[in-house]
C-alpha positions in Angstrom: 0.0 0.0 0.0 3.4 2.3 -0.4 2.6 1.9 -4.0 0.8 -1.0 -5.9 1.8 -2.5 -8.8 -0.7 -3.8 -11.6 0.0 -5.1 -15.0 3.5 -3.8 -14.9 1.8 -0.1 -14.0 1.9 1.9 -10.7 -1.2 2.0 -9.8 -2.0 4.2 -6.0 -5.0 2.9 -4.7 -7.8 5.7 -3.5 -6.6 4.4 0.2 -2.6 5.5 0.2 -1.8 8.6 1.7 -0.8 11.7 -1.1 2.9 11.8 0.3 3.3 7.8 -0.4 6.6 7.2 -3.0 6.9 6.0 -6.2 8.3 3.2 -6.8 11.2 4.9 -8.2 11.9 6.6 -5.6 12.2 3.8 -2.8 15.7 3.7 -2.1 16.2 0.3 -2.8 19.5 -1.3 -2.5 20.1 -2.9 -6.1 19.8 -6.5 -5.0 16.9 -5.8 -3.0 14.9 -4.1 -5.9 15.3 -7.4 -7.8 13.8 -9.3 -5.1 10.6 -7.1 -5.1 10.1 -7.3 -8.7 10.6 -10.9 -8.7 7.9 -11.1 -6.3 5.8 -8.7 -8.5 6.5 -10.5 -11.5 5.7 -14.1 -9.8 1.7 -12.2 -9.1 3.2 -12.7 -5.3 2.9 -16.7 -5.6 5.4 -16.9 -2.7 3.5 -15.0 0.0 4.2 -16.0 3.5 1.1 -14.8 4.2 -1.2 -17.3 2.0 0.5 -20.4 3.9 -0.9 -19.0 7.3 2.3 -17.2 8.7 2.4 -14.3 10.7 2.4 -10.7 9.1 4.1 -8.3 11.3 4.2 -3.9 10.6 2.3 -2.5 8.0 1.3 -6.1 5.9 -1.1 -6.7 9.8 -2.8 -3.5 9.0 -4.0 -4.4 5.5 -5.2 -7.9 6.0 -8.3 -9.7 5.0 -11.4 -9.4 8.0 -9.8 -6.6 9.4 -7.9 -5.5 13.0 -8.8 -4.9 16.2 -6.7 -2.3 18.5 -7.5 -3.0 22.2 -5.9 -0.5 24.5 -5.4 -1.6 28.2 -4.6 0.9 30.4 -4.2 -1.6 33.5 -1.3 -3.5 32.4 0.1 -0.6 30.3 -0.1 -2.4 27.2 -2.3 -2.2 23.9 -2.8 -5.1 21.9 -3.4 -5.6 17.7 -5.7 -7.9 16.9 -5.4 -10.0 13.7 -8.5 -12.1 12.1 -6.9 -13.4 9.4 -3.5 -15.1 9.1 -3.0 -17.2 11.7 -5.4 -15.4 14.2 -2.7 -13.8 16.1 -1.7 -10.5 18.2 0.9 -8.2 18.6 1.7 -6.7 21.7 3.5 -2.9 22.4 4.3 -2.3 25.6 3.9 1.4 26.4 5.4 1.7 30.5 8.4 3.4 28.9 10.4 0.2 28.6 13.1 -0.1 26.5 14.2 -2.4 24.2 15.8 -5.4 25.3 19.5 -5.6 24.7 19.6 -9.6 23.3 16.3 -9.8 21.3 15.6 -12.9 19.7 14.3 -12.2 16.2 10.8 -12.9 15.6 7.8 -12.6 13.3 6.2 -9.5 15.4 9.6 -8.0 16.4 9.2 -6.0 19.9 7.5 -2.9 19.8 6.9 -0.2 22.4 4.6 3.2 22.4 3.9 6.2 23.6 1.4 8.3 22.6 2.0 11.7 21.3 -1.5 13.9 21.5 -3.8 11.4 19.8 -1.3 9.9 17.9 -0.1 5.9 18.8 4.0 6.2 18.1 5.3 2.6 17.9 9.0 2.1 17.6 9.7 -1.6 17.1 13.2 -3.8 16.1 13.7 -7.0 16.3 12.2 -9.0 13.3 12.9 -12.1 11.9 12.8 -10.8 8.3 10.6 -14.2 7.0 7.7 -12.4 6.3 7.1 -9.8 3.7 6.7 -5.7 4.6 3.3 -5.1 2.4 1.3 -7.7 0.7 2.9 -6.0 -2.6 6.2 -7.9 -1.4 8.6 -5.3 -0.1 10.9 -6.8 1.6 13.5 -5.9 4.3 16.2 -7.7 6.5 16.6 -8.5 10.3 18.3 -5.3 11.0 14.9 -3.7 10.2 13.7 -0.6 12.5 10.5 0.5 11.7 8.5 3.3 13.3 4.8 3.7 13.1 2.0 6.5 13.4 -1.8 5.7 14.0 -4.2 7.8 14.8 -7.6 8.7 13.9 -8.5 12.1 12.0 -11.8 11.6 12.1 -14.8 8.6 13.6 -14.9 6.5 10.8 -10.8 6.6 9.1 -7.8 5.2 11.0 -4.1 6.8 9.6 -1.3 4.4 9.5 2.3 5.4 8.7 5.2 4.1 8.7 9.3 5.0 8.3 11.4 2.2 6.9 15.1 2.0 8.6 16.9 -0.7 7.4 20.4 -0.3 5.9 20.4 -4.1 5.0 17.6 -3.3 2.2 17.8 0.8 1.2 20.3 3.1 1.0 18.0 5.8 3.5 15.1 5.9 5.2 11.6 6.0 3.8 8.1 5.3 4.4 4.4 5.8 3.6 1.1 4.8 4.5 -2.9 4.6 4.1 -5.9 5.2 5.5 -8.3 2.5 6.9 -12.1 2.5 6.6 -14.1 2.0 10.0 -16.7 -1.0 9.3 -19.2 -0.8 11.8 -20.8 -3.9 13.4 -17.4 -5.9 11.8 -16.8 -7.6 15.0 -13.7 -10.3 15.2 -14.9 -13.7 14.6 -13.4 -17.4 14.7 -11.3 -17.7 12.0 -8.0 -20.1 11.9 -6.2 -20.3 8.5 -4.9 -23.5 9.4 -8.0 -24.9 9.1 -9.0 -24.7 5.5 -6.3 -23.0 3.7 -6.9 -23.0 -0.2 -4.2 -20.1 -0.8 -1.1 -22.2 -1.4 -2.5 -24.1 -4.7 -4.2 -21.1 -6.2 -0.7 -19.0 -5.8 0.9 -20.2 -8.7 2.1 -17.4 -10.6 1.8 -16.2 -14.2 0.2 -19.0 -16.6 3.1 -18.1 -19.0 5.5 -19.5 -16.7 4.0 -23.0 -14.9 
């Protein structure tokens, strides 16, 4: 949701925030580029995500069935909620912690918050690099630090953006991000990908090249 790609074209969906690069100007490193348009050219056949693994940063906030962001005050934490996927959560930890010193890399990475006005700043580190950034298959590297913005300008839109810092994958920083659309009465329901997964066979790439 940085940028889309369709049928070779750019395309930037009515959703992505004005200030959102162009492909062109992502500061890819060269080897990294080629990755991404290997995935685009593949029609994303690889995803992680269709074979029920975990999506951590921005790819959680534009999954199927939506999010939920639960804030607990009592145990200083506030949760994100995934329905689809593999039905998981993602915790930031937002009693002024820091991060640990020996993380071990994982799909979520550690995140930790503070809010900033209305605005839900999440710094997080700490990921194991196996899934990819946006469903779009931006990729990045274990030594990825990515900050996020969310906040809501008005009842019914949720902002999420993002800043990209990993000198494994890009040259600088950069970043981007979208709006979401408040669905009213779309509650979290049961849903385990695990348990009828049709994604993987379907994911099979252009027809040209099977």
């Amino acid at each position: 949701m940085f940028f889309e790609m369709t049928n070779g074209k750019e395309v930037r969906p009515r959703s992505s925030l004005p200030t959102n690069p162009s492909l062109k100007d992502v500061p890819f490193k060269p080897e990294f580029k080629e990755i991404y348009l290997k995935r685009h050219a593949a029609l994303q056949a690889d995803d992680p995500h269709t074979r029920c693994k975990p999506s951590g940063g921005p790819r959680m906030f534009h999954t199927p069935y939506g999010i939920e962001i639960v804030d607990s005050p009592e145990t200083q934490e506030v949760f994100v909620l995934a329905v689809g996927a593999p039905h998981s959560w993602r915790v930031i930890y937002m009693d002024g912690r820091e991060h640990p010193k020996d993380l071990k890399p994982s799909w979520y990475g550690h995140s930790v918050g503070k809010w900033e006005g209305d605005t839900l700043v999440v710094d997080s580190l700490g990921y194991n690099a196996r899934a990819w950034l946006t469903r779009e298959g931006v990729p990045y590297t274990p030594q990825l630090h990515l900050t996020e913005r969310i906040s809501r300008p008005n009842h019914n839109t949720l902002r999420y953006e993002a800043v990209v810092d990993d000198p494994g994958a890009y040259t600088a920083k950069w970043g981007g991000g979208w709006n979401l659309r408040w669905g009213e009465g779309n509650e979290p329901f049961d849903y385990l990908c695990q348990e009828n997964n049709r994604d993987p066979g379907r994911m099979t790439g252009p027809k040209d090249k099977q």
